[in-house]
VEXDREN-2710 file (C-alpha; in Angstrom, 1 decimal):
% VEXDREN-2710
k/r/px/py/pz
1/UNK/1.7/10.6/-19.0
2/UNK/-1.1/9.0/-18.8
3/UNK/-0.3/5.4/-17.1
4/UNK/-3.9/4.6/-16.1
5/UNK/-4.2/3.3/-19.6
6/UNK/-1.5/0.7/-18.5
7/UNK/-4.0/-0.5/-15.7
8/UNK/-5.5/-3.8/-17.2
9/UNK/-9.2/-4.9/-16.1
10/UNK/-10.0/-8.4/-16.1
11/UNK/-13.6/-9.4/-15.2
12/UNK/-14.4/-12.1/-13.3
13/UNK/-10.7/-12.9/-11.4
14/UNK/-10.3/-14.3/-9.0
15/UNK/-14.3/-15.2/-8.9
16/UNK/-16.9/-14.0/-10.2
17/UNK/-18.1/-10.5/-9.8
18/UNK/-14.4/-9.3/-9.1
19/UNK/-12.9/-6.6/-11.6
20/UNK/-9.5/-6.9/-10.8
21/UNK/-7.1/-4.5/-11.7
22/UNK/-4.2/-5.9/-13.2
23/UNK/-0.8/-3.7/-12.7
24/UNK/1.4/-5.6/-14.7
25/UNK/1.4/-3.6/-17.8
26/UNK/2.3/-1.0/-16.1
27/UNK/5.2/-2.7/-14.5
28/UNK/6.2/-3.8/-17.7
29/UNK/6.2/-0.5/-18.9
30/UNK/9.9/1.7/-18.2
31/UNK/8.1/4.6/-19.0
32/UNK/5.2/4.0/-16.7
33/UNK/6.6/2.3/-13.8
34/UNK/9.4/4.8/-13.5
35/UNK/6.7/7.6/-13.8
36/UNK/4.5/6.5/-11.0
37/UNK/7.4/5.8/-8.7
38/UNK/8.5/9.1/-9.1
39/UNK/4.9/10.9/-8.8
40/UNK/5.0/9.4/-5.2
41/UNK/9.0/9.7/-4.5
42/UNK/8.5/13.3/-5.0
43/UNK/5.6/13.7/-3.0
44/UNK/7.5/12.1/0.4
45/UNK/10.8/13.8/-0.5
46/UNK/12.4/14.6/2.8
47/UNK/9.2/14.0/4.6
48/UNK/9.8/10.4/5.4
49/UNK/12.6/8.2/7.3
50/UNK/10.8/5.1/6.1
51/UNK/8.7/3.2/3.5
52/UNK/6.2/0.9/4.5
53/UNK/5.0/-1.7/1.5
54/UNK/2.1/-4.1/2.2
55/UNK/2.7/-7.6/0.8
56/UNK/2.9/-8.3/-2.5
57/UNK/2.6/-5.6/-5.0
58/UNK/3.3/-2.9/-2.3
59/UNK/6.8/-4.2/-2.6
60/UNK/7.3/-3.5/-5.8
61/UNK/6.5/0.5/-5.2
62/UNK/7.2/0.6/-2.2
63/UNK/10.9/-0.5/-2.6
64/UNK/11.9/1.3/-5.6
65/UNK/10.0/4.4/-3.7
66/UNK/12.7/4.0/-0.8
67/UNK/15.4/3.5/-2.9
68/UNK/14.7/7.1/-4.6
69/UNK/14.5/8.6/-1.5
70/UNK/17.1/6.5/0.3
71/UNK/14.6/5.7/3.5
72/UNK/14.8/2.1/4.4
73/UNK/11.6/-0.2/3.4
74/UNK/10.0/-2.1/5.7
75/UNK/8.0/-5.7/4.4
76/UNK/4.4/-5.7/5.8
77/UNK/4.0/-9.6/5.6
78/UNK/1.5/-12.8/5.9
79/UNK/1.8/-14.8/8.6
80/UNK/4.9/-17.2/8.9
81/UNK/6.7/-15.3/6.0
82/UNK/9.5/-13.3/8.3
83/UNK/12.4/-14.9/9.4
84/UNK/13.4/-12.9/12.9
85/UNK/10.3/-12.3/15.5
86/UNK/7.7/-10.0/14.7
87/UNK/4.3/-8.5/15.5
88/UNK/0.9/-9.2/13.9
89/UNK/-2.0/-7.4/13.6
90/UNK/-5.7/-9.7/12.5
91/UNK/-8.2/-8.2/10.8
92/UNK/-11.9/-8.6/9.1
93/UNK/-12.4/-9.1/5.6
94/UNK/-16.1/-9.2/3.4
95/UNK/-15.1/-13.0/3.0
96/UNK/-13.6/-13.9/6.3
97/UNK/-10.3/-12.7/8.6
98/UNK/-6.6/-12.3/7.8
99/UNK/-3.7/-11.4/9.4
100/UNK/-0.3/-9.3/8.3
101/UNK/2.8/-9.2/10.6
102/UNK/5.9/-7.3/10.8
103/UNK/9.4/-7.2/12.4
104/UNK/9.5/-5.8/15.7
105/UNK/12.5/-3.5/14.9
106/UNK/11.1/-2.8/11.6
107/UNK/9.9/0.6/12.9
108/UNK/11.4/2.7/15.5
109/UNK/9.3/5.3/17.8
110/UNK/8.9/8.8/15.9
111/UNK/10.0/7.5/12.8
112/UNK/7.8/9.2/9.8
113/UNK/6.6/6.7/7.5
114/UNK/4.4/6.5/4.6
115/UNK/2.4/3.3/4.0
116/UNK/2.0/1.9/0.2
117/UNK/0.3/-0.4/-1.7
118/UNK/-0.9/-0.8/-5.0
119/UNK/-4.7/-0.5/-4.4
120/UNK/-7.2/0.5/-2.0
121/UNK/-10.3/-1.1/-1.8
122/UNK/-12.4/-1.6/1.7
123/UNK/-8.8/-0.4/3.3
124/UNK/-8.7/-3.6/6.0
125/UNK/-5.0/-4.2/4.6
126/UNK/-3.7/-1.1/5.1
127/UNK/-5.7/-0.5/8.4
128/UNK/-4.1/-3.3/9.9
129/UNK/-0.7/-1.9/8.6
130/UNK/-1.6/1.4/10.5
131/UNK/-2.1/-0.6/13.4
132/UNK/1.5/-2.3/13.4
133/UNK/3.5/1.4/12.8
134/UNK/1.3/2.5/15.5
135/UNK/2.5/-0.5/17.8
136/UNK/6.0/0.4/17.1
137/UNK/5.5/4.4/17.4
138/UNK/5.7/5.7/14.6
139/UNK/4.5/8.6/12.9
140/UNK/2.2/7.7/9.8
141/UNK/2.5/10.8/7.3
142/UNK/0.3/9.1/4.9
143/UNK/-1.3/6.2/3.4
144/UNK/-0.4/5.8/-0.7
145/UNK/-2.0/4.1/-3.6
146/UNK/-1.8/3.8/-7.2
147/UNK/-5.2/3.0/-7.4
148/UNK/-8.0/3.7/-5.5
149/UNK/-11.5/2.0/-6.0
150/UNK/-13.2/5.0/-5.0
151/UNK/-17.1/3.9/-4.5
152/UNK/-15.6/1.5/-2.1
153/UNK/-15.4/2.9/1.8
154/UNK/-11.3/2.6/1.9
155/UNK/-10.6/6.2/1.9
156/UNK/-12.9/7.2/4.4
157/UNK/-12.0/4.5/7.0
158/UNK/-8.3/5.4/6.8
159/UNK/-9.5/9.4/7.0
160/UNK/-11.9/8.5/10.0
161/UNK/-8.2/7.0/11.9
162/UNK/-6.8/10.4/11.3
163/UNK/-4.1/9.9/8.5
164/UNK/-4.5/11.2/4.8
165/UNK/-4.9/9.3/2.1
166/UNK/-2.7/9.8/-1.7
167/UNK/-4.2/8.0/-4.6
168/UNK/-2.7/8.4/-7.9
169/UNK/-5.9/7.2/-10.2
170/UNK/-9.2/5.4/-9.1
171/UNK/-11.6/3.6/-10.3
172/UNK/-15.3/3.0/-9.9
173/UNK/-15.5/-0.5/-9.3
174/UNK/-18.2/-1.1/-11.8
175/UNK/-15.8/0.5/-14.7
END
């Protein structure tokens, strides 16, 4: 199938400059949606204990991605968003800094996890989500996309930390 059709580009959002990659025709689509989820539930099959989604849209795949392979799911957050007491992680980003948290019993010591988002750009999100499994211990099998932008330096900062990276389609972002 091919869902990269499904993968809207709107110029200009949220400022100009941006081509952002809108993933909501895919989600709209059964066909597509259940596709993709299980192109990357088949890949961790019995390779992972947990799922790891980066907030928002790495909820979406990252949930239904745990509930195929019945691993828990664990919420990477903003700030202020989790109820019980977590740990943070700040980063750098081209416009400023940010900051992502997580429960402090979301991940155990030796648990395997993979870490997924939607997209992967300059990689500073799911960096700093590498740096919060690390924290608690466990064992990063791999970093997961549906998209990669792949002129942009994500891939190789994520390779440079030692963990693989699993894109299902990229982009240039001048496409």
């Amino acid at each position: 199938m091919n869902f990269k059709s499904l993968i809207r580009t709107i110029p200009d959002f949220p400022k100009a400059g941006i081509r952002f990659r809108d993933i909501t025709p895919l989600l709209a689509s059964g066909v597509g949606f259940n596709h993709v989820v299980n192109l990357l539930a088949d890949r961790y099959a019995g390779k992972v204990d947990k799922v790891v989604g980066i907030e928002a849209r790495g909820f979406i795949f990252g949930a239904a991605i745990a509930h195929q392979l019945k691993a828990g799911f664990v919420p990477i957050r903003k700030p202020g968003k989790l109820p019980h007491q977590a740990i943070g992680h700040d980063y750098d980003l081209e416009y400023g800094s940010n900051r992502i948290e997580m429960h402090v019993d979301g991940l155990a010591r030796g648990e395997r996890v993979v870490i997924v988002d939607d997209l992967l750009a300059t990689g500073g999100t799911a960096l700093a989500a590498m740096a919060l499994a690390e924290k608690s211990g466990a064992q990063i099998i791999e970093c997961a996309f549906v998209i990669e932008l792949s002129d942009l330096p994500g891939r190789k900062r994520i390779e440079e930390r030692g963990v693989k990276v699993h894109a299902l389609t990229g982009f240039v972002e001048a496409e």
